[in-house]
C-alpha positions, 0 to 999 in steps of 0.5 A, spaced: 553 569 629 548 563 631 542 563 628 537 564 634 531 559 632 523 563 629 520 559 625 516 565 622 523 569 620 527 563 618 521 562 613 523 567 610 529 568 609 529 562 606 524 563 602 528 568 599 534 565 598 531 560 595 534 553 598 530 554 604 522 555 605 516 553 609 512 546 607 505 544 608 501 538 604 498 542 599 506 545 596 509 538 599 509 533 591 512 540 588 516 542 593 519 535 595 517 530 591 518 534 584 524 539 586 528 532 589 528 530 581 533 536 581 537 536 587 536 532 593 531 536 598 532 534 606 524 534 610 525 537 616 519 535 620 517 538 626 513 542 633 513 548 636 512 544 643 519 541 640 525 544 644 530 539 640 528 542 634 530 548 636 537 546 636 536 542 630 533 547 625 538 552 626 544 547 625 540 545 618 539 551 614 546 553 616 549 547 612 544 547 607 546 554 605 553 552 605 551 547 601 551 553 595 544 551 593 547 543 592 541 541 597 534 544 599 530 544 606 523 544 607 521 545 614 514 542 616 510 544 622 507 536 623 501 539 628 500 544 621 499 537 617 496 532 620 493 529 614 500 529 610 503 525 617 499 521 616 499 519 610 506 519 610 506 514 616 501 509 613 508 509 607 512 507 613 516 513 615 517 514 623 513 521 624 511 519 631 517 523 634 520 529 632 525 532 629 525 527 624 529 529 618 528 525 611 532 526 605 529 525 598 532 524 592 529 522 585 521 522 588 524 517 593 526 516 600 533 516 601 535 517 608 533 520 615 535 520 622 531 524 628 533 527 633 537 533 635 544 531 632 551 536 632 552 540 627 558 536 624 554 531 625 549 534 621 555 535 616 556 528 614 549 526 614 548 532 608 556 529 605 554 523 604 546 525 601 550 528 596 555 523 595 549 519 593 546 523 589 553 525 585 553 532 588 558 535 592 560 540 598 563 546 597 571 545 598 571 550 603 566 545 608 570 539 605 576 542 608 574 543 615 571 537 616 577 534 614 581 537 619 576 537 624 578 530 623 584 530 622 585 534 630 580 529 633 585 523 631 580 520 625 584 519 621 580 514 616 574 520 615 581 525 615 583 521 609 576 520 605 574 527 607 581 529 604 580 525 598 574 528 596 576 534 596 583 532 592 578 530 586 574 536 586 580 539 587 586 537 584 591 543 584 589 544 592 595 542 596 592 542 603 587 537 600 593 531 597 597 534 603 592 531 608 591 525 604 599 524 605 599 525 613 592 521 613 595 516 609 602 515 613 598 516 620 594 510 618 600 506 617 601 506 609 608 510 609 609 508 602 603 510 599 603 517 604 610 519 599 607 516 593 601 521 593 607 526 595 611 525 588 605 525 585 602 532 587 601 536 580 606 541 577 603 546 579 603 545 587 609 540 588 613 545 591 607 548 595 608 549 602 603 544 605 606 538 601 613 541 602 612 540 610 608 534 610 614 531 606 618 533 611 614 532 616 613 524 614 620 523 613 623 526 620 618 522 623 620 515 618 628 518 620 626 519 627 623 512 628 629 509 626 633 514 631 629 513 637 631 506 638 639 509 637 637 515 642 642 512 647 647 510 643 648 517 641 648 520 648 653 515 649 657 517 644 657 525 644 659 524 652 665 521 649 667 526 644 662 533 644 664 535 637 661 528 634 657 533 630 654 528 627 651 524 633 649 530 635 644 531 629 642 524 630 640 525 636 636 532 635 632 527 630 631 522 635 629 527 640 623 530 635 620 523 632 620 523 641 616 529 642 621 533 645 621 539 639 625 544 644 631 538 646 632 538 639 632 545 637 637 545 643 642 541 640 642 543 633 644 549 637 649 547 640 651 544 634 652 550 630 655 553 636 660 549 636 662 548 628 657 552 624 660 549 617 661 542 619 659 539 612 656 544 608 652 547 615 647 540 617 645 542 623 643 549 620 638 545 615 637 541 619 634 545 624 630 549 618 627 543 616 624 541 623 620 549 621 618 547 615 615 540 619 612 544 625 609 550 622 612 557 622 606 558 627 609 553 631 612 555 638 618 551 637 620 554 631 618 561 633 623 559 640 628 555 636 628 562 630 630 567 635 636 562 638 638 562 631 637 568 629 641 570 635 646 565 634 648 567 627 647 575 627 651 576 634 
């Protein structure tokens, strides 16, 4: 559910949990500058004539509670406090406009951003403030702004995302999965499967690092396949039981793309000799599943065309 902004009723929420509450300049040296000594405490600075703010605030308390009591927020109305403003502006701090938010840690300023950012945004600015201050976000959060990333085609976040996790994590085989795909997106193939062999005992033969080992070397196979694509065409209009050319060229229509011409040929494959060498095309076809993921409409499509054609 969002969280609709009131000033008066977040106050007290927070208050009650602790992590958030309402500041003024009376409270501010225990409420920041001495309570920054312990975790880093994040000011937020703001207007009720500020519609911005009502986006920002919302975003803020949401992360800080995420945050497990690893940060704090203290939310100051500036119309409320002109002398602390303006003490604070004579410092050097650009209270002019708001929302300015300033972190504080050890009795010092920080960081600070202003403006209304995004809440992934937000995400990151608190990430990187405990990072600083030697804290960490809650694995659950760390994860899904690793796969936001990972999504969003920004592998190098993706990586150091996942890394974080991997090291307050180590057992947890999403993370050193994600390191492993982040890693061979940004081209590091060797590193991407040395990481893999390294998984600890306990989960190396989980199922996310089982499909991204597989996933990374039907890409590496694929890779070399596709620049042979024609090659195997070739061969199998000249004789429609090589059944090795006919793996090959499944392997090759994968690293293309094309899942559902490569499930169509390893089919055809086990149509036409299911034994051949000890059933490749059958394990073949199983690894492409483990690689795309049992949800994958692929594997679901390609499990009900082998289901079928082994159980008639």
């Amino acid at each position: 559910m969002d969280v609709i902004f009131d000033p008066a009723r977040q106050g007290a929420t927070g208050a009650a949990e602790g992590v958030i509450k309402d500041g003024d300049q009376k409270t501010f040296m225990q409420d920041v500058v001495e309570a920054s000594r312990q975790v880093p405490v994040l000011v937020d600075f703001w207007a009720t004539w500020c519609g911005p703010c009502k986006t920002l605030t919302p975003a803020l308390e949401k992360v800080v509670k995420a945050a497990g009591g690893r940060v704090r927020l203290v939310k100051i109305d500036i119309d409320r406090n002109r002398s602390l403003v303006a003490q604070l502006t004579q410092m050097g701090l650009p209270l002019q406009s708001v929302p300015t938010v300033v972190a504080f840690w050890q009795g010092q300023i920080l960081d600070l951003f202003q403006g209304a950012l995004p809440e992934s945004e937000v995400k990151r600015f608190i990430e990187g403030l405990l990072k600083a201050a030697g804290g960490q976000m809650p694995g659950a959060d760390l994860l899904a702004e690793a796969e936001a990333a990972a999504a969003q085609g920004d592998h190098q976040t993706a990586l150091q995302l996942f890394g974080a996790l991997s090291q307050q994590e180590p057992e947890n085989a999403k993370a050193l999965a994600g390191v492993a795909r982040a890693l061979f997106a940004l081209g590091e193939e060797a590193q991407a499967l040395a990481v893999l062999d390294a998984a600890p005992a306990k989960i190396k033969e989980a199922s996310e690092i089982l499909a991204a080992r597989s996933a990374i070397e039907l890409e590496i196979e694929g890779r070399r396949a596709r620049e042979m694509l024609s090659q195997f065409e070739q061969r199998l209009a000249a004789n429609p039981d090589d059944h090795a050319a006919r793996i090959e060229l499944a392997v090759a229509l994968n690293a293309a793309g094309d899942r559902e011409g490569a499930v169509e040929a390893l089919i055809e494959a086990i149509r036409r000799d299911r034994t051949w060498n000890e059933e490749a095309a059958r394990k073949q076809l199983l690894k492409f599943f483990e690689a795309w993921g049992f949800d994958d409409p692929a594997t679901k499509a390609g499990r009900r065309k082998l289901s079928t054609l082994l159980f008639r």
